[in-house]
C-alpha positions as CSV (number, residue, x, y, z in Angstrom):
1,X,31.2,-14.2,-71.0
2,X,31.3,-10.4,-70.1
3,X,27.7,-10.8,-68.8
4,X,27.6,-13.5,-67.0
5,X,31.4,-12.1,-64.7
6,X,29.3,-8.7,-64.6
7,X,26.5,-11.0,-63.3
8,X,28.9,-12.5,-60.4
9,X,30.3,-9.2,-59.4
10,X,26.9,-7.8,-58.8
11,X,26.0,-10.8,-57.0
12,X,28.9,-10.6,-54.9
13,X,28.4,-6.7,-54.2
14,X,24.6,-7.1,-53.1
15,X,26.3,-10.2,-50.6
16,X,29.0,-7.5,-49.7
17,X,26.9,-4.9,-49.2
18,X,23.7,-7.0,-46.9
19,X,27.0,-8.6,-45.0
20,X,28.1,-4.9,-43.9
21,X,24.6,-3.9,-43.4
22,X,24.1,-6.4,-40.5
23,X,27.5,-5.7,-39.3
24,X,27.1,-2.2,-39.4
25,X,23.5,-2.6,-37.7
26,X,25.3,-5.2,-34.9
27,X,27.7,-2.8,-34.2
28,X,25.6,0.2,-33.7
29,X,23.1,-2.6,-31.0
30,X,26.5,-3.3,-29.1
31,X,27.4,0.1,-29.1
32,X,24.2,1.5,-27.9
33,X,23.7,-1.2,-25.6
34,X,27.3,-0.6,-24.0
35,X,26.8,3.4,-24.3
36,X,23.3,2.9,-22.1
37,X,24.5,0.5,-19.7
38,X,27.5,2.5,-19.2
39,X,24.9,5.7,-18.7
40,X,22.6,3.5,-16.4
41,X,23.9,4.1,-12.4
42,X,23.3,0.5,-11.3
43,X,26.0,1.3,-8.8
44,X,24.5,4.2,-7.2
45,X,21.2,2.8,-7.2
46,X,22.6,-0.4,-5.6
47,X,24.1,1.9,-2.6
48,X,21.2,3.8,-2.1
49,X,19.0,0.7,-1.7
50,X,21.2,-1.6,0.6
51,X,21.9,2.1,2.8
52,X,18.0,2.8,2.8
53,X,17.6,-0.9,3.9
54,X,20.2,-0.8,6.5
55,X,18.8,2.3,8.2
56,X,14.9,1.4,8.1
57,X,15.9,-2.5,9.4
58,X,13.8,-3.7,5.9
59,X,14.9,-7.7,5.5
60,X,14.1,-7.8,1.9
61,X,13.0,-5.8,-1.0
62,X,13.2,-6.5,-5.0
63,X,13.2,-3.3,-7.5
64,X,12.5,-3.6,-11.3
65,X,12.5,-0.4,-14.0
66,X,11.7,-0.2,-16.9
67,X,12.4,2.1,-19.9
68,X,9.5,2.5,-23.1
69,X,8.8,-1.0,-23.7
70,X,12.3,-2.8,-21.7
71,X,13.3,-4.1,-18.4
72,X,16.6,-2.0,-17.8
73,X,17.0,-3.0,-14.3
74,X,15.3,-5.7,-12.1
75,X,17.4,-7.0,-8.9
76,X,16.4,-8.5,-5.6
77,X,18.2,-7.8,-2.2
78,X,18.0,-9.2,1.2
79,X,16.3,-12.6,2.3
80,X,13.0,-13.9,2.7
81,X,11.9,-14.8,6.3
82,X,13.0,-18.3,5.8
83,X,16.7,-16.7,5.3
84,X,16.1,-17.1,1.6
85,X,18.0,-14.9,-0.7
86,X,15.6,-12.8,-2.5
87,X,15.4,-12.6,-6.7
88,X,13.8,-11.1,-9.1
89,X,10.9,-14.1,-9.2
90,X,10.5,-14.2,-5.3
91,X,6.6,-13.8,-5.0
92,X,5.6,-10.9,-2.9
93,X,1.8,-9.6,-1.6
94,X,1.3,-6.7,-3.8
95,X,-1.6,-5.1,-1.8
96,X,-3.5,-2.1,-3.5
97,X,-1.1,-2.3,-6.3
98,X,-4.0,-5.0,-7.5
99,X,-6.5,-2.0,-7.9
100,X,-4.7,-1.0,-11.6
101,X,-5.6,-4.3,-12.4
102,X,-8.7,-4.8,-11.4
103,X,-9.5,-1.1,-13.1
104,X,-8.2,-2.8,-16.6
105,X,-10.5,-5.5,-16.5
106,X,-13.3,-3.1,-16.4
107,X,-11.8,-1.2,-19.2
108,X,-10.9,-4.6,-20.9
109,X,-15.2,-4.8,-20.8
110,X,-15.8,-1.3,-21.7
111,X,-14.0,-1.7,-25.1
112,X,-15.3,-4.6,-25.9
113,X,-18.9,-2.8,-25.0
114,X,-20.2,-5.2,-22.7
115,X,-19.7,-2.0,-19.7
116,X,-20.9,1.6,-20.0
117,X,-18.5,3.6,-16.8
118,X,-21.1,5.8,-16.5
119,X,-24.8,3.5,-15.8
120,X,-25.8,2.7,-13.0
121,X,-24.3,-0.4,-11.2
122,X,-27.8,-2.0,-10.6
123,X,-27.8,-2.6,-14.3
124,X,-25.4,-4.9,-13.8
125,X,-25.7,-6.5,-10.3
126,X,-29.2,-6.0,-9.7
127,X,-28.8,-7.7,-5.8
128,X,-26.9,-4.1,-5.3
129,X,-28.9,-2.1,-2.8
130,X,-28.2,0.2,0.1
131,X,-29.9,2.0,2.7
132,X,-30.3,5.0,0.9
133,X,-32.2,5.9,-1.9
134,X,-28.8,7.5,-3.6
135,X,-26.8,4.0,-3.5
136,X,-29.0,3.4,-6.8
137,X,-27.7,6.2,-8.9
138,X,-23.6,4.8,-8.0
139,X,-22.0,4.1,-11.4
140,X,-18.6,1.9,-12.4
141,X,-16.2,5.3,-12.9
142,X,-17.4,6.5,-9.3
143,X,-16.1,3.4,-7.9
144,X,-13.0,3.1,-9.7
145,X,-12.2,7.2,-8.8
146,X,-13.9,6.4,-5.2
147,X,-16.4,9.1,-5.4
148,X,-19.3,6.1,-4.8
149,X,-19.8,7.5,-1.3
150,X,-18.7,4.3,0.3
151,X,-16.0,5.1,3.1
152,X,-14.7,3.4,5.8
153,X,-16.5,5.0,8.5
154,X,-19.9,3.5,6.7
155,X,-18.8,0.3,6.2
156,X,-15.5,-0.2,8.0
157,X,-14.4,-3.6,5.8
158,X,-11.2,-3.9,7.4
159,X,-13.0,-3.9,10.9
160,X,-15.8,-6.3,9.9
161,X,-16.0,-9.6,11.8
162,X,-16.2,-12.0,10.4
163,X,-15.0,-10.9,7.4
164,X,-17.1,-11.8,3.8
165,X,-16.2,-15.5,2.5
166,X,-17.4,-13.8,-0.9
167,X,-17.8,-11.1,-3.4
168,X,-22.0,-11.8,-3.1
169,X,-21.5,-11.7,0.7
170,X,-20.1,-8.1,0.5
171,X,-23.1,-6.9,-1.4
172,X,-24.8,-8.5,0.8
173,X,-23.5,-6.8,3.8
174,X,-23.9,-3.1,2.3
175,X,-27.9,-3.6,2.1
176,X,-27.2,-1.9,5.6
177,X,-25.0,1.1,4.6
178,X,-26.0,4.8,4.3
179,X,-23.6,7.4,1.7
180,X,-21.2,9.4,3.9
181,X,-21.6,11.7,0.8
182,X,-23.5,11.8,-2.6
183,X,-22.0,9.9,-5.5
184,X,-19.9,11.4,-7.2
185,X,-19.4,14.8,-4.8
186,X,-16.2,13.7,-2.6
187,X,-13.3,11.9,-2.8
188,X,-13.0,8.7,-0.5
189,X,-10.5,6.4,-1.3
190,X,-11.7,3.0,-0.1
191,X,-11.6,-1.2,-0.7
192,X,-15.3,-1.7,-0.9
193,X,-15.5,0.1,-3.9
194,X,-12.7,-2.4,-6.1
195,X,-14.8,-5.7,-4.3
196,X,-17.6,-4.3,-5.7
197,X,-15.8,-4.3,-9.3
198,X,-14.2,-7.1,-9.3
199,X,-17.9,-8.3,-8.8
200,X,-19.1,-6.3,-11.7
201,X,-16.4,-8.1,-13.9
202,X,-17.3,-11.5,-12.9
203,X,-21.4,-10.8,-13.7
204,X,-20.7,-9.6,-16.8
205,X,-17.8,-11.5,-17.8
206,X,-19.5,-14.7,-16.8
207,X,-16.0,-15.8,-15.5
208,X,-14.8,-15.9,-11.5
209,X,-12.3,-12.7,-11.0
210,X,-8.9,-15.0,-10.9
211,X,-10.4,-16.9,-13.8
212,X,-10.4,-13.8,-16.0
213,X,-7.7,-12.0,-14.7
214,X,-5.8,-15.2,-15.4
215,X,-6.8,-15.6,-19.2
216,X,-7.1,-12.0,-20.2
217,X,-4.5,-10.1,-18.7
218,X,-2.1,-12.1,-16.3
219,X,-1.4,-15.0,-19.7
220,X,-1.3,-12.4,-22.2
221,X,1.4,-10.5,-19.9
222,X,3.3,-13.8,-19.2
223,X,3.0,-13.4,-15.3
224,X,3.6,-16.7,-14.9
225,X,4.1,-16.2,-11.0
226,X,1.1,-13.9,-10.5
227,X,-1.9,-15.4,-9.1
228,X,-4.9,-13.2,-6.9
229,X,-6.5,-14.8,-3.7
230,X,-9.8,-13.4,-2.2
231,X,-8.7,-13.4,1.5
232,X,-5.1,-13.1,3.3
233,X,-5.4,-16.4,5.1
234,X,-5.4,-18.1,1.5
235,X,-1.6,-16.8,1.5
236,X,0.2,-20.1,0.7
237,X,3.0,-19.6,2.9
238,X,4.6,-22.6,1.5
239,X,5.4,-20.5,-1.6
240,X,5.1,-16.9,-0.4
241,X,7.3,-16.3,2.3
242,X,6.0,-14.4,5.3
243,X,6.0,-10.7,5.7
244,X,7.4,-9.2,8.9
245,X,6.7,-6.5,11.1
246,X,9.1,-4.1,13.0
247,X,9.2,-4.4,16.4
248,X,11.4,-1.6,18.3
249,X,13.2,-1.9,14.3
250,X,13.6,-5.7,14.2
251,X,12.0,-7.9,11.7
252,X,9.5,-9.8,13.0
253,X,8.2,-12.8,10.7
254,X,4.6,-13.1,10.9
255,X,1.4,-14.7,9.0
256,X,-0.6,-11.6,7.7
257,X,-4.1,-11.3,9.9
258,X,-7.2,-12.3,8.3
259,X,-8.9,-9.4,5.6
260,X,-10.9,-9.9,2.7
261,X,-9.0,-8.9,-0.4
262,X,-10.6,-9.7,-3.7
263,X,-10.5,-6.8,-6.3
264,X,-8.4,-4.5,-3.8
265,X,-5.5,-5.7,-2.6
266,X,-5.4,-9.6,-3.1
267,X,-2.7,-10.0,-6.0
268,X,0.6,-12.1,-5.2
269,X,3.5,-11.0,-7.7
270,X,7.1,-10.8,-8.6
271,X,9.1,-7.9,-9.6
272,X,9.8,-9.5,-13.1
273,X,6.2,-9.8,-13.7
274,X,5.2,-6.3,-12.3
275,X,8.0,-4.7,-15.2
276,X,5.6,-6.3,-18.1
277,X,2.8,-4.5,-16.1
278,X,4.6,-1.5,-15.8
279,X,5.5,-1.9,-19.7
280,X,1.7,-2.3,-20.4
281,X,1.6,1.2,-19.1
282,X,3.8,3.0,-21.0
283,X,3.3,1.3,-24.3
284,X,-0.3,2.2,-25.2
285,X,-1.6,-0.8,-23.5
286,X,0.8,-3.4,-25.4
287,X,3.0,-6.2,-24.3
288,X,4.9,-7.9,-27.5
289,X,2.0,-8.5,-29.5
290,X,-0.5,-8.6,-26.9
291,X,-3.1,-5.4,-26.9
292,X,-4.4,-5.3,-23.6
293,X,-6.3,-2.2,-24.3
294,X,-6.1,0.5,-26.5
295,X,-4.4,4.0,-26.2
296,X,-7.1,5.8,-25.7
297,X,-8.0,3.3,-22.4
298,X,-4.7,3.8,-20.9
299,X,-4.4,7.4,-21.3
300,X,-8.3,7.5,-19.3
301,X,-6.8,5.5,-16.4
302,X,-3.7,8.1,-16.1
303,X,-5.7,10.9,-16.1
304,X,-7.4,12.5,-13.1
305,X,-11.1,12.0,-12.6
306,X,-13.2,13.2,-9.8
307,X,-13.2,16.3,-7.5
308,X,-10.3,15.3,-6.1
309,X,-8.2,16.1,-9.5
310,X,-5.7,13.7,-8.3
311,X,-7.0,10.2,-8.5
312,X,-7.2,8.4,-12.0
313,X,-9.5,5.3,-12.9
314,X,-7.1,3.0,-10.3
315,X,-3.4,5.3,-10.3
316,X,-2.9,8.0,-8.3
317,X,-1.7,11.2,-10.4
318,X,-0.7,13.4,-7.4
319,X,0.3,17.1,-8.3
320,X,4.1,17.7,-8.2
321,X,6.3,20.7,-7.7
322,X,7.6,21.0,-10.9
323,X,4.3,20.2,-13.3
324,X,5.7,17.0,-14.6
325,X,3.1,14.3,-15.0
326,X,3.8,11.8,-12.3
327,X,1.6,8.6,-12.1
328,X,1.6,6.0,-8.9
329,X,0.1,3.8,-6.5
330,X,1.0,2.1,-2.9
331,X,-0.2,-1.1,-2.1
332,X,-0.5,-1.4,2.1
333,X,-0.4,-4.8,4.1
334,X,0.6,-5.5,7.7
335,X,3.6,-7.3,6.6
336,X,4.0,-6.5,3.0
337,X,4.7,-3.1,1.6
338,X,4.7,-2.1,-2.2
339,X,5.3,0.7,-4.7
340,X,5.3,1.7,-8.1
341,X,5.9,4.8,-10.1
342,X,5.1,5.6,-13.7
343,X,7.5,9.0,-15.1
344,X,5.6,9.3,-18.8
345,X,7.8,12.1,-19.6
346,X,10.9,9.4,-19.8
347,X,9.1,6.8,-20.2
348,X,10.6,5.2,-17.0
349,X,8.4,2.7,-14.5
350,X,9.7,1.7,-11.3
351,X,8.1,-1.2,-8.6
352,X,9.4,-1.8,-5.6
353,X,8.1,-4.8,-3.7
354,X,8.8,-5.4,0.3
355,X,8.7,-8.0,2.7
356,X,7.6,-5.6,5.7
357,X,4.5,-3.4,6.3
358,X,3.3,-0.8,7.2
359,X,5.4,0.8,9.8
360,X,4.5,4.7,11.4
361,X,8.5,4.9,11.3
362,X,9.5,3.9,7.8
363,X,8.8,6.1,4.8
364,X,8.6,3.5,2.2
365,X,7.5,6.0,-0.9
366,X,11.5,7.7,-0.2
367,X,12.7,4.4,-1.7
368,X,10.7,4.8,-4.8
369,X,11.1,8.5,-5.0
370,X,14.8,8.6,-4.5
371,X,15.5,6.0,-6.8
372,X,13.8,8.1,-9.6
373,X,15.7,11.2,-8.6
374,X,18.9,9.3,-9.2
375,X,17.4,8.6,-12.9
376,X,16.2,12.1,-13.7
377,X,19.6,14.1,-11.7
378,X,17.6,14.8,-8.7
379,X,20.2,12.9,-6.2
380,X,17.8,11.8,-3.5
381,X,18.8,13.9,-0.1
382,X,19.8,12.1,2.8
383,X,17.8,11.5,5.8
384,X,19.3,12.2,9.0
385,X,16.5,10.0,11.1
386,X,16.2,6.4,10.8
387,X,14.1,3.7,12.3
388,X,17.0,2.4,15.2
389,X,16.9,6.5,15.7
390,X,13.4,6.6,16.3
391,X,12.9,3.1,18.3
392,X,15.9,4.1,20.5
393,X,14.2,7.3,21.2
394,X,10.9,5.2,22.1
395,X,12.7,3.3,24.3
396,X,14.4,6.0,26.3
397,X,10.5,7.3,26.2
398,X,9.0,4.2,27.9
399,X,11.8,3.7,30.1
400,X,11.0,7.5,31.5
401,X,7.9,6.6,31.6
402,X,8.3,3.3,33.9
403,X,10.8,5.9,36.1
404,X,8.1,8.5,36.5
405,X,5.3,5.9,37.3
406,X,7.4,4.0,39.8
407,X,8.6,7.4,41.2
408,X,4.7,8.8,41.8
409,X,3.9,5.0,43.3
410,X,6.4,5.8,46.2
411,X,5.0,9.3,46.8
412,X,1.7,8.4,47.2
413,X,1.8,9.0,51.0
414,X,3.4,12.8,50.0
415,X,0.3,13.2,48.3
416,X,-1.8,12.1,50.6
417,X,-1.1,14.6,52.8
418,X,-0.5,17.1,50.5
419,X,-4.3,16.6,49.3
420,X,-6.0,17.0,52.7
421,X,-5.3,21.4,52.1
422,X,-6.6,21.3,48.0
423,X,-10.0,22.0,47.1
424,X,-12.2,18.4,46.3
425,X,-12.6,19.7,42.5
426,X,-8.9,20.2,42.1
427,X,-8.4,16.4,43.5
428,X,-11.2,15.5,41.0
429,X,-9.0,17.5,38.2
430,X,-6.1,15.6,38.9
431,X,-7.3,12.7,39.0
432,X,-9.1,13.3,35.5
433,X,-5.7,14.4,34.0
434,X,-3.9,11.8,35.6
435,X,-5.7,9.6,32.7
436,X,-4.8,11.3,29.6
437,X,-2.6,8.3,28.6
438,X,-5.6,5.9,28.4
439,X,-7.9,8.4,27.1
440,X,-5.4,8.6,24.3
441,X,-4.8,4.7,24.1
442,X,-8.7,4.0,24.0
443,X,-9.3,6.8,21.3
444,X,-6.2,5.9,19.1
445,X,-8.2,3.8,16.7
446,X,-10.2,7.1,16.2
447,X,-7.1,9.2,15.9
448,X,-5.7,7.6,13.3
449,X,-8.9,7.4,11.5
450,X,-9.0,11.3,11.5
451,X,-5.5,12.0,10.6
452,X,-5.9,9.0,8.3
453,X,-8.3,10.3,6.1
454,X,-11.1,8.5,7.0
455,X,-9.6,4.8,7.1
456,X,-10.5,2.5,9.8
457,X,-8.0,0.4,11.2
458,X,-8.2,-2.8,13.3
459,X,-6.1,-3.0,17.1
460,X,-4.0,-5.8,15.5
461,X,-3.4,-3.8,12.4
462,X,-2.5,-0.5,14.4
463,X,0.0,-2.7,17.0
464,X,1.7,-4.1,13.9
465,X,2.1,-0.6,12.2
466,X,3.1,1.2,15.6
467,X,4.2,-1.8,18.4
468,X,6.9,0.3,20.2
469,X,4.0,3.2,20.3
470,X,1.5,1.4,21.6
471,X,3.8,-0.6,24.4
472,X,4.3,2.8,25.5
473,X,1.0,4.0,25.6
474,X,-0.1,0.9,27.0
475,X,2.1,1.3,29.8
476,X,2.1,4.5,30.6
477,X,-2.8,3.4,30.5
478,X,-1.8,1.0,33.4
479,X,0.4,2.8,35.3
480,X,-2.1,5.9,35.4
481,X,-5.2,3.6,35.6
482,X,-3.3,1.8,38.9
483,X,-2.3,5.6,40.6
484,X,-5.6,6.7,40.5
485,X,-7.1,4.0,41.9
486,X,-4.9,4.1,44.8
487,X,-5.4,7.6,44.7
488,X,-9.3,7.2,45.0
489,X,-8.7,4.2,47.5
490,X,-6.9,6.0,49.6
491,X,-9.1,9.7,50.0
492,X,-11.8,6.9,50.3
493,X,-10.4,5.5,53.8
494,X,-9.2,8.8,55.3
495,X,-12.9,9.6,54.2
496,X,-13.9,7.1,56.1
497,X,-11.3,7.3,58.7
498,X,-12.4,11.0,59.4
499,X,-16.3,10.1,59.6
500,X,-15.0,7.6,62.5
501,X,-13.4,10.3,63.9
502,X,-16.2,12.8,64.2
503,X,-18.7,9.8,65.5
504,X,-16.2,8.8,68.1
């Protein structure tokens, strides 16, 4: 009988002792959960956000950030351009933020040894051929670090019209290119060279590019609201709102122009699926119990590759001031903006999809940045410009501008008289100086490709990113172009006026 009650108390001790385990172990969940969320500055995050939106005019944005393997923070804020509030699942054009992911599929191949990074590409799509002997020796890791020698100044694809209806087609089209630079010897960051891959994946893969980004990383992920188009006019506006652009700092809703996407910039995402993305990253390539691709695969795509020391296989790893590893990418539209930030040090991600583009007035990497200076103790500073600043100060600009013009239309007759005691070449002079606004307006596209690094932008591109800009340089073209040609008009009749004169 003594056995069998020591055999019930020990029973009821090991029940005792598994019930205080868990409670123990719930406690110390709720405790660290409350400590963390207590620690996390939602608040302060929330007022940066909404003040950086107020004073860059941005209708809507949605942030997510993550933490190791979890979503500590995902939040949408503003509306869509059907005055929709914006979540966390609102779907948003993620531009060149589709690059990482076309660089995993490759690596997806490469480990499963159906891709070697470093043969040549003809291997693989033998219809691949330039004009130039080099094109043959381009291999997959010089497109994905964009040392191919493909720019934009040899093959302009945002320019191109009409633009490819295909991945083939773009091959295709480059059977006419010459290298700006040997492969592998400069740095060019450039779309052509993602097409091309995305084109590499599908001949090997035997799959179309959505079809396999769909099965084997997009389903695996559980983006259930990503998809990836080949061209901007596929945009299903029905579902995707429209982007906007800012004109003199108001949102302008608008359909994005026509460009050919695939394997660059054609993913449409939400902020809750970019954090499983962004989770992929900074858990050795796994998702739950999905390995998308080993440790050794992600830590190649963070590192630098190339001469430029700063470019990765599909994430930029720019140099910071104070030596911490810092890994990122922007994805660029007219009327879509996005960013997203990888801190491996604290394991902290951070995406930040927008509803407006590109803008010459709006610094959309300060949202990003800030936002990770709040999580790391580096309080973002505050900017003393913003766009209704800047736009104002264009305004006053254009308005001096229509003064000045309207004020040398009345004193043509001053200067014709005036101009009968200068010298003919210091008429000529004038007059040639008189058209520096158009010079400038005609030349912008090649500006821009200069200070640009190289890109090459399209006129309804560069008014979308710059409106209030070029209304102002478009005016102040006319109004030069119409004052010398009265100018010219008129020493062309007293000309003529005086060689009566003298025959009389």
């Amino acid at each position: 009988m003594r056995y069998y009650k020591y055999k019930i108390d020990r029973h009821n001790y090991i029940k005792i002792s598994l019930i205080l385990f868990c409670c123990l172990t719930l406690f110390n969940i709720f405790v660290e959960g409350a400590f963390a969320q207590a620690g996390f500055p939602e608040d302060e995050i929330d007022r940066y956000i909404q003040l950086k939106m107020e004073k860059n005019n941005i209708p809507g944005l949605a942030v997510a950030i993550t933490r190791n393997d979890q979503i500590i923070f995902s939040k949408g804020y503003g509306k869509t351009a059907d005055q929709s509030p914006i979540s966390t699942d609102t779907p948003f054009a993620i531009a060149s933020l589709s690059k990482s992911f076309t660089a995993l599929a490759v690596m997806q191949l490469v480990e499963a040894g159906r891709l070697d990074l470093d043969r040549p590409i003809t291997q693989y799509i033998p219809s691949f051929k330039l004009n130039d002997t080099r094109g043959s020796a381009i291999t997959a890791r010089q497109l994905l670090n964009h040392t191919s020698g493909i720019t934009d100044t040899v093959y302009p694809d945002m320019t191109v019209n009409p633009q490819p209806d295909s991945l083939e087609d773009v091959v295709q089209r480059l059977h006419a290119v010459t290298l700006h630079s040997d492969p592998g010897k400069e740095f060019h960051y450039n779309n052509t060279n993602y097409q091309l891959l995305a084109w590499i994946v599908e001949v090997v893969s035997k799959e179309k590019f959505p079809d396999y980004l769909q099965r084997h990383i997009f389903k695996p992920l559980e983006m259930n609201s990503t998809l990836d188009v080949s061209n901007t006019n596929q945009f299903d506006y029905g579902s995707l709102p429209k982007g906007h652009y800012l004109l003199f700092g108001k949102p302008i809703a608008t359909a994005e122009p026509e460009w050919f996407v695939e394997g660059a910039a054609g993913m449409v995402s939400t902020v809750n699926d970019m954090a499983k993305w962004l989770i992929v990253q900074q858990n050795n390539g796994k998702y739950r119990h999905a390995q998308l691709l080993s440790p050794e695969g992600i830590s190649s795509m963070h590192s630098p590759t190339g001469p430029s020391n700063s470019y990765g296989l599909g994430w930029e790893i720019p140099k910071t001031e104070d030596g911490k590893k810092q890994i990122q990418h922007g994805g660029i539209l007219w009327t879509y903006k996005a960013e997203e930030l990888l801190l491996p040090e604290q394991g902290l991600g951070i995406v930040i999809l927008f509803n407006s583009g590109l803008n010459a007035f709006v610094d959309y990497y300060s949202f990003i940045s800030g936002i990770s200076g709040i999580l790391t103790n580096h309080p973002p500073e505050a900017s003393l410009l913003s766009i209704t600043m800047m736009e104002i100060g264009m305004g006053i600009i254009i308005m001096i501008t229509v003064f000045l013009g309207i004020r040398r239309f009345l004193r043509l007759k001053k200067w014709e008289e005036n101009s009968k005691h200068r010298a003919q070449w210091q008429i000529i002079l004038y007059l040639i100086l008189n058209l520096f606004p158009l010079y400038v307006f005609l030349a912008l596209p090649n500006i821009l490709t200069f200070i640009g690094g190289g890109r090459v932008l399209r006129l309804e591109g560069i008014f979308l990113m710059m409106p209030s800009i070029i209304i102002w340089l478009a005016i102040a073209s006319v109004q030069s172009l119409v004052i010398v040609i009265l100018h010219v008009t008129r020493i062309l009749r007293l000309k003529r006026i005086e060689k009566a004169t003298v025959q009389g």
